[in-house]
Steps between C-alpha positions, in 0.01 A plus 500: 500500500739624247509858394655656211656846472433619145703825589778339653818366200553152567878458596741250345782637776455308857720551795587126598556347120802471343395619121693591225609854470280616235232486727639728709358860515723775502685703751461172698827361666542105514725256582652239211413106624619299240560541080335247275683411175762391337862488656633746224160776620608425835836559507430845291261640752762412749788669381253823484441462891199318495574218742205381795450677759594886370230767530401637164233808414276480201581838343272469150251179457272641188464210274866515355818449642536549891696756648633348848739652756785233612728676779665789332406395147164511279423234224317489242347119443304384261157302555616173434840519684313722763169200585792236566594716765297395873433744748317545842398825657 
């Protein structure tokens, strides 16, 4: 039978999907799969160091742009630019 935690937050953030990065919660580090879009979105997020397979750390996620640790460097992306971006824990 199925039982439902009214005290427990449902999660959108699962540890096997590859989701977009706005899902991500914060202070959570990730690794980049793939980047949905355009060639021109593509080829901007990869000239920032966002290429598959780098670790990156959700620094900010609170409903506006994210705030995300690449190597040395912190971006700031915005929503749209930011859910084209696929990650996996």
């Amino acid at each position: 039978m199925f039982k439902f935690n009214f005290f427990k937050k449902p999660s959108l953030f699962s540890a096997d999907v590859v989701q977009p990065l706005t899902n991500i919660p914060a202070h959570t580090p990730v690794t980049l799969t793939q980047i949905i879009g355009e060639r021109k979105e593509r080829h901007r997020l990869t000239a920032l160091g966002l290429v598959p397979g780098v670790e990156i750390e959700i620094v900010q996620n609170r409903g506006g742009a994210l705030l995300v640790a690449v190597r040395d460097t912190r971006l700031a992306l915005g929503r749209s630019m930011a859910s084209k971006i696929m990650v996996q824990p």
